[in-house]
C-alpha positions in Angstrom: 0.0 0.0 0.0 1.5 3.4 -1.0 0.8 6.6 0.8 -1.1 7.4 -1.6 -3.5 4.4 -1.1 -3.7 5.1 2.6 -5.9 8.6 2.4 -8.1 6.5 0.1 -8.7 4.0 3.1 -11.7 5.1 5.5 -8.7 5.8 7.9 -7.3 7.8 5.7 -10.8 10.1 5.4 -11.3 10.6 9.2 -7.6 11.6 9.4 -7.7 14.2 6.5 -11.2 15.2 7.9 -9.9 15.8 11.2 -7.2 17.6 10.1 -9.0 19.8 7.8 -11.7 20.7 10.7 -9.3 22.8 11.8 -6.0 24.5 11.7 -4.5 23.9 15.4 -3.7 20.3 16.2 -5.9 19.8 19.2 -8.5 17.7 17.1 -5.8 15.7 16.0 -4.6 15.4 20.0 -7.6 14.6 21.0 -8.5 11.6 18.5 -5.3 10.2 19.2 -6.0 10.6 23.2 -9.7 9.0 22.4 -8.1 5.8 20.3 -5.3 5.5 22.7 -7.3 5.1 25.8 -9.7 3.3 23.7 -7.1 0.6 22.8 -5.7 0.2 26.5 -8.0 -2.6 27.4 -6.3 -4.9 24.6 -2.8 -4.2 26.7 -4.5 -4.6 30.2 -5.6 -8.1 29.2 -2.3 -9.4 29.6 0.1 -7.2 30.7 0.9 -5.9 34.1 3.0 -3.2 33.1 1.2 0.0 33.8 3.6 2.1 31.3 1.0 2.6 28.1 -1.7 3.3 31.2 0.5 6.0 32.8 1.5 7.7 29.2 -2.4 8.2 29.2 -2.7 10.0 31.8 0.2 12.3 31.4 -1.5 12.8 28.0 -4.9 14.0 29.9 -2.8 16.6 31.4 -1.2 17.3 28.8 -4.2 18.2 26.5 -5.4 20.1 30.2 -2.4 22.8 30.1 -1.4 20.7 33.3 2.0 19.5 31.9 4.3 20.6 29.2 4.1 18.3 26.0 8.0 17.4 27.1 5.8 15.4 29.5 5.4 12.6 27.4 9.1 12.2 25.6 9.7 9.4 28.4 6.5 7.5 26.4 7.8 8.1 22.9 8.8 4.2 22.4 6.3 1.7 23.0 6.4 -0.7 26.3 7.2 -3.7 25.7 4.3 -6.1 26.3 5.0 -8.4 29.7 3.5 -10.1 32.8 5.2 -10.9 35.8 8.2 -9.9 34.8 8.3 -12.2 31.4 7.9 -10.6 28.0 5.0 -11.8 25.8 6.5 -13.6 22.6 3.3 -15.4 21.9 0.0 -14.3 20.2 -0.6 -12.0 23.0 2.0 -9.7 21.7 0.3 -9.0 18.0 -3.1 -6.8 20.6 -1.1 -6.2 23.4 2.0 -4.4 20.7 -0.6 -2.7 18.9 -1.8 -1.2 21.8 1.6 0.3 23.4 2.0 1.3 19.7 -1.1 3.6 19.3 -0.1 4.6 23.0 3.5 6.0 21.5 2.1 7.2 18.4 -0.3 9.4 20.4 2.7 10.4 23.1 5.3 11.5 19.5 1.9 13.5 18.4 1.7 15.1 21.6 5.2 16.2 21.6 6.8 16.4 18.1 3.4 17.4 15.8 3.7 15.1 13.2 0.4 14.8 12.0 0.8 11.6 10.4 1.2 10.1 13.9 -2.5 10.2 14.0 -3.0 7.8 11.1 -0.3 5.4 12.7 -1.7 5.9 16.1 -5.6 5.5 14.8 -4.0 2.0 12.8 -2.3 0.7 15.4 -5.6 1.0 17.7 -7.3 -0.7 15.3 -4.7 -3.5 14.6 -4.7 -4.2 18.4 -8.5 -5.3 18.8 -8.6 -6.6 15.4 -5.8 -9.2 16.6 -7.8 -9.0 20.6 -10.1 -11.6 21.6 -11.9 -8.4 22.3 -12.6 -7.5 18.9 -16.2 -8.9 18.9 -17.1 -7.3 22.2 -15.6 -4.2 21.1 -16.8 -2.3 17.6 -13.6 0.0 17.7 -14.2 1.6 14.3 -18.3 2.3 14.5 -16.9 4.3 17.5 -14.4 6.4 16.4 -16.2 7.3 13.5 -19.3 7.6 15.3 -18.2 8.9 18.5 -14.4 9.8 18.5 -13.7 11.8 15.3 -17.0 14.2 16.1 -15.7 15.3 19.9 -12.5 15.6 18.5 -13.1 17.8 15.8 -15.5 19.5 18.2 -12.4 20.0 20.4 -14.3 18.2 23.5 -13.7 15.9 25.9 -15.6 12.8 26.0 -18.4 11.8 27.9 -18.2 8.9 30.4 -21.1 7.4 28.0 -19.3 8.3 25.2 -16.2 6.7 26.3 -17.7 3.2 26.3 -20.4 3.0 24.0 -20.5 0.1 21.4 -18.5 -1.9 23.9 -19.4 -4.6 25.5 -17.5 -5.3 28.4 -16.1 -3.5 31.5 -12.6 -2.5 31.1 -12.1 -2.7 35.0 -13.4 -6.0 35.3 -10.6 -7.6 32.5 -7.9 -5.9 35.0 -9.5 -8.1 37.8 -9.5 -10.9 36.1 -6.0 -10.7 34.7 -4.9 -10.0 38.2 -6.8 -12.9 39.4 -4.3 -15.1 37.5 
């Protein structure tokens, strides 16, 4: 696929959308904050780490005018998918990979500006519940396009309802049960 070929893709609409919404970055920011949190349930399945998690959260306060976007430069690479101190080299790695990657592309977004860090960030949130045992419990792409893309490009945080719709599972109760193991 050429570059070309990617702003053909449906991805490749919502990104030049987004960016066309408006000329400051913060829709931009704010998708890539959206799919990134979105996508941290696919790492939380099974990994203990808390790195992809905590470069979240920086992000929030980032985005807040709480932190300086320098914040994030220690979240740049993604986290390397483990538990209990092993590193996943099996098929968990394909979801939980994807996931620390949308989590970096979202933190280089944050801090360097390179818009095409959305499209990689956006793609690698969708790779990681497309290779998830979540992916039929959660309909990732209905709710960016449905949800995501119109806060962001409305510059506003989302709702609590927002946040979860079209998913059908509780995000704190896959924590419990990985902890449980």
């Amino acid at each position: 696929m050429t570059d070309t070929d990617s702003w053909e893709s449906s991805l490749g609409r919502v990104v030049a959308e987004i960016g066309a919404a408006s000329p400051n970055q913060r829709p931009s920011q704010l998708l890539a904050l959206f799919a990134a949190r979105r996508a941290l349930p696919c790492w939380q399945l099974y990994c203990d780490g808390t790195t992809p998690v905590d470069a979240v959260r920086v992000a929030e306060r980032v985005l807040a005018g709480e932190a300086p976007p320098s914040a994030l430069r220690p979240f740049v690479e993604p986290a390397i998918p483990a538990f209990r101190g092993s590193r996943i080299v099996d098929c968990r790695e394909c979801d939980t990979g994807c996931a620390a990657d949308a989590v970096a592309h979202m933190a280089r977004l944050l801090t360097d500006g390179d818009a095409e860090e959305l499209a990689r960030c956006l793609n690698a949130a969708d790779a990681a519940f497309d290779q998830s045992p979540l992916v039929s419990r959660d309909h990732f792409r209905r709710w960016l396009i449905e949800v995501a893309a119109p806060a962001a490009v409305a510059e506003r945080a989302l709702t609590e309802e927002e946040a979860s719709r079209f998913r059908e599972y509780s995000p704190v109760d896959l924590v419990r049960e990985r902890e449980a193991l």
